[in-house]
C-alpha positions as CSV (number, residue, x, y, z in Angstrom):
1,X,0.0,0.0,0.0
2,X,2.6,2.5,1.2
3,X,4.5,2.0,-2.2
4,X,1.8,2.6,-4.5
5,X,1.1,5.8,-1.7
6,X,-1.8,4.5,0.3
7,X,-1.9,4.3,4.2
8,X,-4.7,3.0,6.5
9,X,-5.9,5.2,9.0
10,X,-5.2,4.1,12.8
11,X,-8.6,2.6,13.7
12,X,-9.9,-0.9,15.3
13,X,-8.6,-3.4,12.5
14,X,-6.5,-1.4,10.3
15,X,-4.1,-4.5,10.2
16,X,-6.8,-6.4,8.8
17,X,-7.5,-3.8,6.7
18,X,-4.1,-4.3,5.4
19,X,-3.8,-7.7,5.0
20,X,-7.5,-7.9,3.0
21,X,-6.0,-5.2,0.5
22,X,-2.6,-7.6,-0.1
23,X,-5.3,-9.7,-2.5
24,X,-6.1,-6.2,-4.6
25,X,-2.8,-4.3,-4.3
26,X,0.1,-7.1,-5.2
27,X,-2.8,-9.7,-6.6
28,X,-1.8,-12.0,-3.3
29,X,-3.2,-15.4,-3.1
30,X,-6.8,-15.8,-1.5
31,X,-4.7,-19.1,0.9
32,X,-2.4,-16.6,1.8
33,X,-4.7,-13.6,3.1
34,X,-6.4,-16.4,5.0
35,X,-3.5,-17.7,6.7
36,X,-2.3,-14.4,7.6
37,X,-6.0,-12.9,8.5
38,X,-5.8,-16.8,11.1
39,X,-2.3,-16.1,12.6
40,X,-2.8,-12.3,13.1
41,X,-5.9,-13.3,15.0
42,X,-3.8,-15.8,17.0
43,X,-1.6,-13.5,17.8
44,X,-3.9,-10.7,18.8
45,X,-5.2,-13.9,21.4
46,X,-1.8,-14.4,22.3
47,X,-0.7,-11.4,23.4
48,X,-3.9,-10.1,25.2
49,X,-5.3,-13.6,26.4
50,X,-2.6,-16.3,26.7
51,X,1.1,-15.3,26.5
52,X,3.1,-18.1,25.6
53,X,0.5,-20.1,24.2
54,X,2.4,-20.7,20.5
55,X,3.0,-24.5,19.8
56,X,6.5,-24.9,17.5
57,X,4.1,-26.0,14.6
58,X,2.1,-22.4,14.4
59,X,5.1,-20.9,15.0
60,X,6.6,-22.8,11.7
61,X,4.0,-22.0,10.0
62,X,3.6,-18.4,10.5
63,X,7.4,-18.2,9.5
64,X,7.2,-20.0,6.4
65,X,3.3,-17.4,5.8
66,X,6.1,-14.6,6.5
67,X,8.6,-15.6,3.8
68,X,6.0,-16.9,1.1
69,X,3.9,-13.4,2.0
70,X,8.0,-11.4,1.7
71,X,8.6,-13.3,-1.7
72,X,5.5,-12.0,-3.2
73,X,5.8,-8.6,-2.1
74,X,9.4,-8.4,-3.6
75,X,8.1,-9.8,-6.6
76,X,5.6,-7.2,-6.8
77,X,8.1,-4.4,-6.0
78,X,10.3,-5.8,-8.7
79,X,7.7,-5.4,-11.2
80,X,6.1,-2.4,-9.9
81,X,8.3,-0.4,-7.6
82,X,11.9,-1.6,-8.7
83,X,13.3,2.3,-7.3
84,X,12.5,1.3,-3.9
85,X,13.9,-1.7,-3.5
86,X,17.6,-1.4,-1.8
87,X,20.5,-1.6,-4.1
88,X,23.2,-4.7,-2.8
């Protein structure tokens, strides 16, 4: 969003605000805006409700959401936004 000059305002849910718009902004799989919608409600649970309440296996799988979810967005900033994307 911020690339393409959008921002969501600071309101109840903006972050899933953001993650709904990955589908229309960088054409983001459905699976994935699921997964990430499931484990950003877990989260929200687990730091309000039940801290320390992450088994190793959602915490595997909400690394391997992170990179799938980082390897489309640098695809997409490749295509779209190459000037913004650090120079090695």
């Amino acid at each position: 969003m911020r690339a393409s000059g959008y921002r969501t305002s600071t309101q109840v849910g903006h972050h899933v605000k953001t993650i709904e718009s990955l589908e229309l902004s960088i054409k983001a799989d459905s699976k994935l805006i699921q997964k990430m919608k499931t484990l950003s409600k877990k989260g929200n649970a687990t730091s309000y409700d039940s801290a320390g309440n992450v088994s190793k296996q959602e915490l595997e799988l909400a690394i391997k959401t992170d990179d799938e979810l980082q390897r489309e967005v640098v695809a997409w900033m490749e295509k779209n936004h190459p000037d913004l994307l650090e120079q090695k």
